[in-house]
N, C-alpha and C positions, 0 to 999 in steps of 0.2 A: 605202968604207963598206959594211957588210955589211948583212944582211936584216935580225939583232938589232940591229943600231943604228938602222936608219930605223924598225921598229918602237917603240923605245923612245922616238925623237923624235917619232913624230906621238902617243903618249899622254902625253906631257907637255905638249907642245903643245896636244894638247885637252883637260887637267883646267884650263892655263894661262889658257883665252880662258873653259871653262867659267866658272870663278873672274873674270875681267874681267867678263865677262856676269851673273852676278848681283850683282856691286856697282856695275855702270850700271843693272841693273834697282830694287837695292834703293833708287839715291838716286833714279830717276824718280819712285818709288812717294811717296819723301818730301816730294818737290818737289810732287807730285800732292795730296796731301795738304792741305799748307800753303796753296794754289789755294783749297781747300774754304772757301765762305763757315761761319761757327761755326753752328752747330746751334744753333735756339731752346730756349729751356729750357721743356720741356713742363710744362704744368698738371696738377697730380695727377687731376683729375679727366677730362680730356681724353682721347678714345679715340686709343690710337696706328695702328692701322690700317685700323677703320673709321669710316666717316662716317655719321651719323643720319639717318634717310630719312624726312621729313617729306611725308605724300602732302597735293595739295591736293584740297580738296571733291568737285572733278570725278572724282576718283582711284580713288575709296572705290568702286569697279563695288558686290562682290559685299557688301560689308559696308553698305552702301547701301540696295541691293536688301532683303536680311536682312532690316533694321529695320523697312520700309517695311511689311512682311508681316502 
């Protein structure tokens, strides 16, 4: 076996496992997936990332103060 021929088998060889390797990765991905409990179906009116910051009485420092004046 010449130098051209082990060449030629070790990149066949690694497009071969590359190609194995991303169709174990792509059916993990799918399996991964299907795991996922379903996504609630959000309310149009509902913030999707944030949440409403409702301060209590005690909270109000400087807007407080303010009025008081």
């Amino acid at each position: 076996m010449n130098v051209v021929d082990l060449l030629i088998t070790i990149v066949v060889v690694t497009i071969l496992v590359t190609i194995v390797l991303a169709v174990i990765t792509y059916v993990a991905y799918k399996l991964r997936l299907a795991r996922q409990p379903a996504e609630e179906e959000e309310l149009e009116g509902d913030l999707r990332y944030f949440v409403r910051y409702l301060p209590q009485d005690g909270e109000r420092g400087s807007e407080a103060n303010a009025s008081q004046a």
